[in-house]
N, C-alpha and C positions, 0 to 999 in steps of 0.2 A: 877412419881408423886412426888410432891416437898414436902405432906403432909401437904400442906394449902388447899387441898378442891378443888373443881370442882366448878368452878366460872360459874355462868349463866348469860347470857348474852340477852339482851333487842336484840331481831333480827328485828328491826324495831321503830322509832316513834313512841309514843301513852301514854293511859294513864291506871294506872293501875286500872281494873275493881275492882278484889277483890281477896286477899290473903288467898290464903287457908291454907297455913301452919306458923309455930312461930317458935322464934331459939329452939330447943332442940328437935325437931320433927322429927322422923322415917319419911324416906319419900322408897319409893320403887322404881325402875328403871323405865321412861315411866309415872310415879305416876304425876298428876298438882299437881303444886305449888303454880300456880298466874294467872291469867286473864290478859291481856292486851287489850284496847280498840284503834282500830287504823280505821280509815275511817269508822267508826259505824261497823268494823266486830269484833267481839268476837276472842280470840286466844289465848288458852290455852299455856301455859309454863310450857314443863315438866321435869321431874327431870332426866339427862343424864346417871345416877348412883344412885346403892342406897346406904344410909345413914342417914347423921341425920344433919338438916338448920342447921351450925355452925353460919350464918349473913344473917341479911336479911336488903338491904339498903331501900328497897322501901317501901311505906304503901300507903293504897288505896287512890285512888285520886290522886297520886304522877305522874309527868308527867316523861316519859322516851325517852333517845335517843337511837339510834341505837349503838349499843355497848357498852352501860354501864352496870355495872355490878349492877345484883339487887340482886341475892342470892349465897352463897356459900353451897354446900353441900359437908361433909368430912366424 
């Protein structure tokens, strides 16, 4: 671990439904984090590790591509 965090990553096109967590936010292993909306199906994004959202780039509404980074967890 290089000690910048566990970067999450967009696994697909789409738009983000709704953000469930803010920076400074206790998140647990497996825990959602965010919604994403891709061909009308709902798809949870969850957190790979636990921690606490050091960055969040995305806010709802916000369109994402496949592999861009939306949160960091450290």
């Amino acid at each position: 671990s290089s000690g910048e965090g566990q970067e999450i990553k967009a696994p697909m096109p789409g738009a983000v439904l709704r953000v469930l967590k803010s920076v400074g936010d206790e998140v647990a292993e497996n825990e959602e984090i965010l919604v994403l909306e891709a061909m009308k199906m709902e798809t949870p994004i969850k957190s790979p590790v636990a921690g606490t959202v050091t960055s969040l780039s995305v806010a709802q509404g916000d369109k994402v591509q496949t592999g861009q980074i939306m949160v960091t967890v450290g």
